[in-house]
N, CA, C and O of each residue as an XYZ file, in Angstrom:
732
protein
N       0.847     -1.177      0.000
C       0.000      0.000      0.000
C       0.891      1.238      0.000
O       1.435      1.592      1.046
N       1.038      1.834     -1.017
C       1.870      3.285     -0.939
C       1.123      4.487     -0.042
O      -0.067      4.746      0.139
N       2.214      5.027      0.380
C       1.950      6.095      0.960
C       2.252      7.337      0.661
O       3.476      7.446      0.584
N       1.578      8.545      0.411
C       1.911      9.671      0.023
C       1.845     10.692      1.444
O       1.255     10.583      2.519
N       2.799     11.763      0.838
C       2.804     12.894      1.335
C       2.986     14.089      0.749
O       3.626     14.151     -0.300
N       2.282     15.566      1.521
C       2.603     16.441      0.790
C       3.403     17.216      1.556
O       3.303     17.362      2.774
N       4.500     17.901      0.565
C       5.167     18.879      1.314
C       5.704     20.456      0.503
O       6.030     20.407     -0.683
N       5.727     21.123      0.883
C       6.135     22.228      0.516
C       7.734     22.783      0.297
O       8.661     22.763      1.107
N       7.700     23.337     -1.248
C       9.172     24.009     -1.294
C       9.095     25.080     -0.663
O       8.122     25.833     -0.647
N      10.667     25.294      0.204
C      10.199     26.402      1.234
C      10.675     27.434      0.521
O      10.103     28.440      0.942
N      11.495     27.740     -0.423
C      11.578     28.918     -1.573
C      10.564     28.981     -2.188
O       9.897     30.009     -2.067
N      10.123     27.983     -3.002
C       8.838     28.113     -4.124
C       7.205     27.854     -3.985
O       6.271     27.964     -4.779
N       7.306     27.470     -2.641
C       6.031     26.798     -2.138
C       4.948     26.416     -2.999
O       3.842     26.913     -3.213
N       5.836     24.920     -3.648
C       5.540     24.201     -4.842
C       4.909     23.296     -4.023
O       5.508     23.257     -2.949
N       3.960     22.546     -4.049
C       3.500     21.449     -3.810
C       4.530     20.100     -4.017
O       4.908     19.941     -5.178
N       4.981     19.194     -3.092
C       5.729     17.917     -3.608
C       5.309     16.464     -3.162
O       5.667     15.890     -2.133
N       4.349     15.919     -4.297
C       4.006     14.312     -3.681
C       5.427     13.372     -3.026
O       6.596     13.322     -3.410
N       4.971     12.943     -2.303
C       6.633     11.585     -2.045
C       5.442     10.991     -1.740
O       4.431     11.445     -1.203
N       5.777      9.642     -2.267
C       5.118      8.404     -2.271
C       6.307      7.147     -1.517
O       7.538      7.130     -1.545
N       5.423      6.291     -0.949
C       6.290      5.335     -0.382
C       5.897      4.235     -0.705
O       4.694      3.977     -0.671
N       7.036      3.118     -1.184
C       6.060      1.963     -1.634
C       6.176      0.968     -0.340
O       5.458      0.012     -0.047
N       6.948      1.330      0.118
C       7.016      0.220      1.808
C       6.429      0.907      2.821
O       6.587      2.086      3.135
N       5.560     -0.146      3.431
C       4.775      0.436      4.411
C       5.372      0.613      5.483
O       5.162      1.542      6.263
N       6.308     -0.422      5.635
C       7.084     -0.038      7.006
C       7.713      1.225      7.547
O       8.057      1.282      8.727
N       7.901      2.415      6.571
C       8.664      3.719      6.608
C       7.272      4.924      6.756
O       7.109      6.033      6.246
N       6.485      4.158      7.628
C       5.473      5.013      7.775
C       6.416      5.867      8.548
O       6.769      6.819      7.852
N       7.009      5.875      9.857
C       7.665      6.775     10.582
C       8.738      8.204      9.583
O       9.112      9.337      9.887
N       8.861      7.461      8.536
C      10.009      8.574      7.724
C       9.302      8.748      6.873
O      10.033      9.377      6.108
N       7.605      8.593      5.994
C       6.653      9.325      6.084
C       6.536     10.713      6.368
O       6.563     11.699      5.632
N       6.356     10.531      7.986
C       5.825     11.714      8.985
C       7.125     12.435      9.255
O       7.189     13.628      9.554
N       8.206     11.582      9.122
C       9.061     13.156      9.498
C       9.838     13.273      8.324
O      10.604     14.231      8.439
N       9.935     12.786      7.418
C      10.577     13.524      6.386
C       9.931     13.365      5.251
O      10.353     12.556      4.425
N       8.566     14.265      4.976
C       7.773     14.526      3.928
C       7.987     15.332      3.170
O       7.430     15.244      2.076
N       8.768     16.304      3.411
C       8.631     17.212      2.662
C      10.354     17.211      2.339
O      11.205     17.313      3.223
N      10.664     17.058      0.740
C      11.767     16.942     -0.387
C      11.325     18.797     -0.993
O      10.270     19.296     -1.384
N      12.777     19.374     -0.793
C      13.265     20.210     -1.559
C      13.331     20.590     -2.699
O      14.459     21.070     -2.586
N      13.023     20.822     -3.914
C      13.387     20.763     -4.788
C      12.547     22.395     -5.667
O      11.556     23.061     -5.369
N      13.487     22.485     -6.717
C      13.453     24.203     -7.224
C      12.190     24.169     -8.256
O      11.635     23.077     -8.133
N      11.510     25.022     -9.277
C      10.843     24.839     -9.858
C      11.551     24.787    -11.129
O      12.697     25.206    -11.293
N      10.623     24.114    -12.255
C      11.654     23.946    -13.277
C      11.808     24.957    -14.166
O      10.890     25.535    -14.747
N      13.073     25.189    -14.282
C      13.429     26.676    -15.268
C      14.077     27.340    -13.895
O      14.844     28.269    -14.149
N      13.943     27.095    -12.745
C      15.302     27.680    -11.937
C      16.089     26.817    -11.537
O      16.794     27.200    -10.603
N      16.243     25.837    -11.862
C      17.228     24.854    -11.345
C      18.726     25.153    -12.011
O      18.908     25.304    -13.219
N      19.788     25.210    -10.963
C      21.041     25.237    -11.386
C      22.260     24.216    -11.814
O      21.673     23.837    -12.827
N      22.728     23.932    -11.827
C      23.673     22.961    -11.724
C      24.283     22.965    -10.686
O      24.447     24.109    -10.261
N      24.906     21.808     -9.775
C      25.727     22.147     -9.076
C      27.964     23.021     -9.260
O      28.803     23.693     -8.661
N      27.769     22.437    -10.228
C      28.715     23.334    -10.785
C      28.523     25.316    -11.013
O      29.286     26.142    -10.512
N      27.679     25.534    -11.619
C      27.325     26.815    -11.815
C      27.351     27.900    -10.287
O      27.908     28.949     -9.963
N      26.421     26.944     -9.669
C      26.192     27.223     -8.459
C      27.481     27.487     -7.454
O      27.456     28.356     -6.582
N      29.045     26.284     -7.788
C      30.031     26.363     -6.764
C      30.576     27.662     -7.523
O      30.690     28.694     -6.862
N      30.948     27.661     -9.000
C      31.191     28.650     -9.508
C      30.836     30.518     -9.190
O      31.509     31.547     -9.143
N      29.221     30.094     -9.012
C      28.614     31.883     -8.400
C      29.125     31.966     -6.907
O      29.293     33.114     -6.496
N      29.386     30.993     -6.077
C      29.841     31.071     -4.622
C      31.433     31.314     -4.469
O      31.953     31.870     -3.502
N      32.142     30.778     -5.642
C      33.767     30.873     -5.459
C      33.883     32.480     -5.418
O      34.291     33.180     -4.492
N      33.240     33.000     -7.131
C      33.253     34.147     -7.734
C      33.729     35.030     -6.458
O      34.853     35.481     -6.235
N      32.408     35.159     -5.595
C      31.622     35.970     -5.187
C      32.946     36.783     -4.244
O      33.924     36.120     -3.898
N      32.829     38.257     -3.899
C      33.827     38.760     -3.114
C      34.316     38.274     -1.452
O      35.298     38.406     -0.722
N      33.039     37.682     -1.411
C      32.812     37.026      0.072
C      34.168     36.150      0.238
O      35.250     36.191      0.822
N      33.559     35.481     -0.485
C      34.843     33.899     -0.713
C      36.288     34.151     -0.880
O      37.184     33.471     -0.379
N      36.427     35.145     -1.598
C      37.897     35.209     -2.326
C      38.461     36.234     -0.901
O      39.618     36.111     -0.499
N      37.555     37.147     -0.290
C      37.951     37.852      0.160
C      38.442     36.864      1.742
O      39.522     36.912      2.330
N      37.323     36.106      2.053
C      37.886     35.258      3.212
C      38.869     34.360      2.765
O      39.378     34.046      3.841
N      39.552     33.659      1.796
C      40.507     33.218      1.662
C      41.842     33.861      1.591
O      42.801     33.146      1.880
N      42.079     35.187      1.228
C      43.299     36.234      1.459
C      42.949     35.922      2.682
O      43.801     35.316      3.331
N      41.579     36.241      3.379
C      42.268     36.669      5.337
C      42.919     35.417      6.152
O      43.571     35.427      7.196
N      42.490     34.261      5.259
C      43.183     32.906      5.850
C      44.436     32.998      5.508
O      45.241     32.614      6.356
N      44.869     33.415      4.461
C      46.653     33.304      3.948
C      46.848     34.097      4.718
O      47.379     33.416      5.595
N      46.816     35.380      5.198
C      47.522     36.679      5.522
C      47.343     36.138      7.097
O      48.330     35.994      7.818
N      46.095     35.877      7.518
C      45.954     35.501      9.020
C      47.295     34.299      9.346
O      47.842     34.448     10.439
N      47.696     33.423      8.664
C      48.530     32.470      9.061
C      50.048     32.994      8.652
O      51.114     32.566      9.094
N      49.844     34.009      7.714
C      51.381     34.469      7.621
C      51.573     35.419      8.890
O      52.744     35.424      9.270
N      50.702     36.235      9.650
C      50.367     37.141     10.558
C      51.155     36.431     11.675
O      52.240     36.747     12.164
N      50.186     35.190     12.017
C      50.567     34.592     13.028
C      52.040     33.961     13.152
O      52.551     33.960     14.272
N      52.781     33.403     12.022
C      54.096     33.465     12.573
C      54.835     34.840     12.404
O      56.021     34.984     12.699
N      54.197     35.639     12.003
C      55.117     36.898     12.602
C      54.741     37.355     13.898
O      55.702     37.985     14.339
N      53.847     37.343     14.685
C      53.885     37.457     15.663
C      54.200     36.389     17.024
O      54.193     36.808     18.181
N      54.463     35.012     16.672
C      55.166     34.043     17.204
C      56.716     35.023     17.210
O      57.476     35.504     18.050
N      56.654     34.982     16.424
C      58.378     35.437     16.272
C      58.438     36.629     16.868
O      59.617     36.967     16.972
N      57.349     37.797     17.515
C      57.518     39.111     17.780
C      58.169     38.276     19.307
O      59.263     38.190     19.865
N      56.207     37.565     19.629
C      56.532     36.905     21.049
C      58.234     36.240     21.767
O      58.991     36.531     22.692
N      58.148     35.046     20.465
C      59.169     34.446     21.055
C      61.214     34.771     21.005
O      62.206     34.247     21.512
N      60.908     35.973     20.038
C      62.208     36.399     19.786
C      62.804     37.967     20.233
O      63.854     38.610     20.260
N      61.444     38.076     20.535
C      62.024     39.658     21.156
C      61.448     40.068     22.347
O      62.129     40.460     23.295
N      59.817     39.983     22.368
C      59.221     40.335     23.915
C      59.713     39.221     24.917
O      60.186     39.738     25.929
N      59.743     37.634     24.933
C      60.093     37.258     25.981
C      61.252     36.896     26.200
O      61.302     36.571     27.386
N      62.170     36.774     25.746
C      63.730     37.076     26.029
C      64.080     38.204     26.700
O      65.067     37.828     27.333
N      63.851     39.664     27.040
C      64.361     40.374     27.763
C      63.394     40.255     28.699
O      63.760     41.024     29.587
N      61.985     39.557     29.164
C      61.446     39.268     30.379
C      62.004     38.149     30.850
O      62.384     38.332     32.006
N      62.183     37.246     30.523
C      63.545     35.658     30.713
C      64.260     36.394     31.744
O      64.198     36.175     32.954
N      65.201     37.622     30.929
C      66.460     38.347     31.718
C      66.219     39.176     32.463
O      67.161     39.858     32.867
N      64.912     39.439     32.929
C      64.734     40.740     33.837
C      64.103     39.656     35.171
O      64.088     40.149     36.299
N      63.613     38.240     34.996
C      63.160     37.258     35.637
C      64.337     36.411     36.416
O      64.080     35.626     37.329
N      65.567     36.659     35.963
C      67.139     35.789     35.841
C      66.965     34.870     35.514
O      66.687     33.810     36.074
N      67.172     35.290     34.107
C      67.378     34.096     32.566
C      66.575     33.204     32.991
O      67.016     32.220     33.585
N      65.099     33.396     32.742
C      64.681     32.374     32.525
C      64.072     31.971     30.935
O      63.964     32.904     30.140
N      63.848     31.171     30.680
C      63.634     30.500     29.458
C      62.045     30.338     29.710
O      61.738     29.544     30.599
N      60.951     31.035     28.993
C      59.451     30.566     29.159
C      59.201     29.671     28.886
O      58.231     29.125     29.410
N      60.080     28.943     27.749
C      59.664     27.713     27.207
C      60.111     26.529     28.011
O      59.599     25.412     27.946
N      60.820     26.777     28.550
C      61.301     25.460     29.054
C      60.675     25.146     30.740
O      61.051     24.251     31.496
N      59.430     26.389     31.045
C      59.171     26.408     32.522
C      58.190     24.983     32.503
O      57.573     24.969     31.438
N      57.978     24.214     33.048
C      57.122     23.115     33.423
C      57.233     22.975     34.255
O      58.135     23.556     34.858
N      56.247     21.949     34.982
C      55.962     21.290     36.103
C      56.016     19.866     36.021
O      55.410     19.553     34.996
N      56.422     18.917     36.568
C      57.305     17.253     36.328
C      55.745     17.097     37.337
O      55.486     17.775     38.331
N      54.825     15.953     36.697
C      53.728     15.577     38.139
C      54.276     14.056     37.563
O      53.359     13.378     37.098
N      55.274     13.588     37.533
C      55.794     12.346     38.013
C      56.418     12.339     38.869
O      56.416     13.340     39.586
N      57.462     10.918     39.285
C      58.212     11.126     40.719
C      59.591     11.254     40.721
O      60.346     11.549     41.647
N      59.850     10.955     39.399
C      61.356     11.243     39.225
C      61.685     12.481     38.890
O      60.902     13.008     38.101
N      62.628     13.142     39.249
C      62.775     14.677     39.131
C      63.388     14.658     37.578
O      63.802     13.605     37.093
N      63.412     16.192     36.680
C      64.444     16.028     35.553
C      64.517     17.801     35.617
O      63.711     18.643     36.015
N      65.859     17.886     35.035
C      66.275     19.380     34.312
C      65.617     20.495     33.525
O      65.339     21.670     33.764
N      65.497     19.793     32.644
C      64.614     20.338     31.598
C      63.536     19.451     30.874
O      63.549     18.223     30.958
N      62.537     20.212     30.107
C      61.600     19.699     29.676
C      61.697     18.768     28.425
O      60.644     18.259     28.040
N      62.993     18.459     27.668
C      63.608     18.157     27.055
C      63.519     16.602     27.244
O      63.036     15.619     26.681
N      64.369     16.980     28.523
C      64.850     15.589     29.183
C      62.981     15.029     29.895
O      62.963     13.829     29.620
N      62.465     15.156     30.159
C      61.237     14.740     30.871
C      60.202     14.154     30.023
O      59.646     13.064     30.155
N      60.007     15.191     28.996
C      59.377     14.834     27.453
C      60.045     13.154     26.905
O      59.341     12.174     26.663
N      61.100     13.197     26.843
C      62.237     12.250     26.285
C      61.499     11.113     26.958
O      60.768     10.382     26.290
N      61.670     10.936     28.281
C      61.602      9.776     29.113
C      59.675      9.652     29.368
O      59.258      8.627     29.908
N      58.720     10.689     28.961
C      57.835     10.354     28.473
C      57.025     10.318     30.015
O      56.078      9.580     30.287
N      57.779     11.493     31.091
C      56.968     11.887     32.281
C      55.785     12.866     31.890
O      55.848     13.572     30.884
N      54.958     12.863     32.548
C      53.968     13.287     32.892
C      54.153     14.894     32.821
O      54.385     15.281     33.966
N      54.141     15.773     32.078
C      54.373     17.389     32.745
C      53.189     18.345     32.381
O      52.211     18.148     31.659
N      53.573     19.433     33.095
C      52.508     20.269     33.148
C      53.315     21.703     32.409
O      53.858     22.587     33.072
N      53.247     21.674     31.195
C      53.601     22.955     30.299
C      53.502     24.153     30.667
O      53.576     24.897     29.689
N      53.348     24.782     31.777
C      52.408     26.163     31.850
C      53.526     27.243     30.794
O      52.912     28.052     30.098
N      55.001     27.259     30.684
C      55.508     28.033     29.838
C      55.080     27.992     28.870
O      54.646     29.113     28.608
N      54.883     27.199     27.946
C      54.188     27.517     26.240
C      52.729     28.038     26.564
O      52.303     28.848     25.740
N      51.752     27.670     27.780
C      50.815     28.328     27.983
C      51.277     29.685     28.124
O      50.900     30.375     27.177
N      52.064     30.397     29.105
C      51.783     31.858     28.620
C      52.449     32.439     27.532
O      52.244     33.527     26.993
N      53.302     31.537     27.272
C      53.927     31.974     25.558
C      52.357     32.447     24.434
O      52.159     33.417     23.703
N      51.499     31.221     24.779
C      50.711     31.537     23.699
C      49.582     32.393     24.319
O      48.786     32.698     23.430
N      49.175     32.959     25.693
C      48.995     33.722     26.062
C      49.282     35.343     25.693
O      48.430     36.227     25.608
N      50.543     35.452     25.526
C      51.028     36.651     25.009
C      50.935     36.980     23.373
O      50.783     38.033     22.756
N      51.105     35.530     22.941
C      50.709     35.370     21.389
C      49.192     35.971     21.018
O      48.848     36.720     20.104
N      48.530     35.433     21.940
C      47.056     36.016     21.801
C      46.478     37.265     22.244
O      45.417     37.647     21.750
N      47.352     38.243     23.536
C      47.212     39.373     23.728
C      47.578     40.167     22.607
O      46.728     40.929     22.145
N      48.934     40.097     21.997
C      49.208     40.455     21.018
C      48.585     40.420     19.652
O      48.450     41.590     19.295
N      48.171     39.640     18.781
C      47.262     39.317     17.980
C      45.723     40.393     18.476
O      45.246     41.225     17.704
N      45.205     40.137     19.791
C      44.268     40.883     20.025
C      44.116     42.394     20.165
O      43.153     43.161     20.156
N      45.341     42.517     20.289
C      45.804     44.122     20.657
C      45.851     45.031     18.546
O      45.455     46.061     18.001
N      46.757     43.483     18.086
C      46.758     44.284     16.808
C      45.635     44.448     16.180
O      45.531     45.464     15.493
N      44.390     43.406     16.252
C      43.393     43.488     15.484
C      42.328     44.730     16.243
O      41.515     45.496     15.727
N      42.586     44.607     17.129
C      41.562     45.852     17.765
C      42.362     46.953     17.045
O      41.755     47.467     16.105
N      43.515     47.388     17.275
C      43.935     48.552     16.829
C      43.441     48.898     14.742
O      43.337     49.930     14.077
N      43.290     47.539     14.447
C      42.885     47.363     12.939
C      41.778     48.264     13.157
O      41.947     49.447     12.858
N      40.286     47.755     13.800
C      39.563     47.772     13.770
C      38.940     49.053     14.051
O      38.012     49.467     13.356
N      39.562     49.912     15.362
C      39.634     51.162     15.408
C      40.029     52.100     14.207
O      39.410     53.129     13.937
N      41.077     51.658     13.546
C      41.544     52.540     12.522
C      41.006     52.733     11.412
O      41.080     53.745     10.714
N      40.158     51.271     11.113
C      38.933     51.504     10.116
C      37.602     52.174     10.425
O      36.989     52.759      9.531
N      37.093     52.092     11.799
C      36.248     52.938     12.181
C      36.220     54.491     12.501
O      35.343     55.323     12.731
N      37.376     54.482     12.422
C      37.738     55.990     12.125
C      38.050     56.394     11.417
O      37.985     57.621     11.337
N      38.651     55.556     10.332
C      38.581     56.458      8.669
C      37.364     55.834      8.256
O      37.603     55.869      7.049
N      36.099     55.220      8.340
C      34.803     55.558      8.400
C      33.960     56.543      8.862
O      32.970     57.059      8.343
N      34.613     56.758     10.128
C      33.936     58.499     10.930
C      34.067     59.705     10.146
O      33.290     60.654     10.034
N      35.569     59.419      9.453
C      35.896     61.060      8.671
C      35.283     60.429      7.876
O      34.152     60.830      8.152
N      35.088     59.400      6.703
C      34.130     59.698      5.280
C      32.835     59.984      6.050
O      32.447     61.052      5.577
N      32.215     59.704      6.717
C      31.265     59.988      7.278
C      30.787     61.621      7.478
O      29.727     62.203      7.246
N      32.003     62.029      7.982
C      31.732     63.576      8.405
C      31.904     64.725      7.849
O      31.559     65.873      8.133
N      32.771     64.015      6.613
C      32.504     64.853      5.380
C      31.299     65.726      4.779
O      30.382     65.082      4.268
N      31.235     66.683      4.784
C      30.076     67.318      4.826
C      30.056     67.224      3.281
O      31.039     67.286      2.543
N      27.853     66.951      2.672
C      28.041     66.717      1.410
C      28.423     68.277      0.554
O      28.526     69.383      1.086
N      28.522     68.068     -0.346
C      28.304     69.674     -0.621
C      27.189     69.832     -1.208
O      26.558     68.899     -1.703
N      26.838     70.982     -1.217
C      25.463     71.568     -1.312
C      24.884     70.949     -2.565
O      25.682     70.561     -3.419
N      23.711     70.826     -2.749
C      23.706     70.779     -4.036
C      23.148     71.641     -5.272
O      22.032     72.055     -4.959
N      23.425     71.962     -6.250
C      23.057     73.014     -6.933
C      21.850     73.507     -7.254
O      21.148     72.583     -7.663
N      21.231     74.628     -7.261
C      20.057     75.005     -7.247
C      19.286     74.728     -8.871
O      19.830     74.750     -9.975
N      17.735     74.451     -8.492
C      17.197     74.419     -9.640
C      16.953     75.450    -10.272
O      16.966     76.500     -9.630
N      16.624     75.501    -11.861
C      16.587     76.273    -12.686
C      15.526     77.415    -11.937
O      15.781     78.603    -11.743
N      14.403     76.763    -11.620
C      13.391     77.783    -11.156
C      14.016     78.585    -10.158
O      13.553     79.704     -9.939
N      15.401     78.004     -9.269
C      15.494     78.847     -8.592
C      16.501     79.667     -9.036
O      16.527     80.619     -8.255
N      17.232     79.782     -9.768
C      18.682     80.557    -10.816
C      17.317     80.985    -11.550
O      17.565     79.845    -11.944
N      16.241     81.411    -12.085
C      15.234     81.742    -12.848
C      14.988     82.964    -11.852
O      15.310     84.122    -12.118
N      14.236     82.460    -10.407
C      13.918     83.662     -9.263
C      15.235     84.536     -9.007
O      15.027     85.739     -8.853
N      16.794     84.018     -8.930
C      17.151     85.076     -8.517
C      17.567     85.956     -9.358
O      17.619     87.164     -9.127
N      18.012     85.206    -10.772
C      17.883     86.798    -12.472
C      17.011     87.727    -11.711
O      17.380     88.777    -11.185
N      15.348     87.036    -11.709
C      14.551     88.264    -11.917
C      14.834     89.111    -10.395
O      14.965     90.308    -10.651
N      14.912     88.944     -9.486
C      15.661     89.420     -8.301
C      16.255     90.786     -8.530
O      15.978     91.985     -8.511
N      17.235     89.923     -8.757
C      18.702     90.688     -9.369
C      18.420     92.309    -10.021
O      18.717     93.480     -9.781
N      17.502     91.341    -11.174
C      17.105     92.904    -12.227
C      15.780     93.385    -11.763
O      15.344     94.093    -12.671
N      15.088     93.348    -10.962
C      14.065     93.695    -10.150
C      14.808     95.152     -8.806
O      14.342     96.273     -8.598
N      15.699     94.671     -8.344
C      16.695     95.567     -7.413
C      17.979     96.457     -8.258
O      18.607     97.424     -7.826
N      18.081     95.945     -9.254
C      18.657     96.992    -10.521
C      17.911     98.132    -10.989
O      18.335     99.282    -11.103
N      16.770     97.706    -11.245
C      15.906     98.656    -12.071
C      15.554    100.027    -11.043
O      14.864    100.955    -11.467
């Protein structure tokens, strides 16, 4: 015994039979009656379609911010790790951020090197605030982005328009004006 259903395109609010020839799918029936589909003469291809989405400025424009965002980020690894925390290391007495851990095994070790190696248990907190500072930084630059575009938005903004030129009728009223206070 087939079973039908009706359902609606939710763009075209086309009418759509689905028929079932097994009775047993009464349950997927009732919850999935209603099939999608475009009316005919708007249907795209799926090609056409990836094509209008690549195009589009959206797309191209979020893929530069992925290249530039990951070239960003090792330059600011490198701000972090080669210039801001090396003279805090030495103002700390030489310490090394990277190498600060915590051993929660029972054998003691030197460095994190050696502990890693032998495959103890540690607690990283140095690369935690390494990337801590990585992320203040990063956050500090993009806010400052973000300000700087909202404020060269404020000045186009505050640009006053200029006037705009008067209509004929009114260059018409002030001739006669003019030669009205002449005469």
């Amino acid at each position: 015994m087939p079973r039908s259903a009706v359902g609606y395109d939710g763009a075209n609010l086309e009418p759509i039979q689905c028929n079932r020839q097994d009775p047993s799918r009464i349950n997927l029936d009732l919850v999935g009656a209603i099939y999608f589909r475009r009316r005919r003469g708007d249907s795209m291809s799926m090609m056409s379609e990836f094509k209008d989405f690549a195009v589009k400025g959206n797309a191209i424009d979020m893929a530069v911010g992925i290249i530039i965002g990951g070239a960003f980020g090792k330059i600011v690894s490198s701000l972090v790790n080669d210039v801001i925390l090396p003279p805090i290391g030495k103002l700390m007495g030489g310490v090394d951020f990277k190498q600060l851990f915590m051993n929660l095994g029972d054998i003691n070790y030197a460095t994190l090197v050696e502990a890693q190696e032998a495959g103890a248990p540690t607690l990283n907190y140095g690369n935690f605030l390494q990337n801590i500072f990585d992320f203040i930084i990063v956050a500090f630059v993009i806010f400052m982005m973000v300000k700087g575009i909202n404020n060269a938005k404020k000045k186009e903004e505050a640009k006053p328009a200029a006037p705009a030129e008067p209509s004929e009728d009114i260059l018409l009223l002030r001739e006669i004006r003019d030669n009205l206070k002449s005469a």
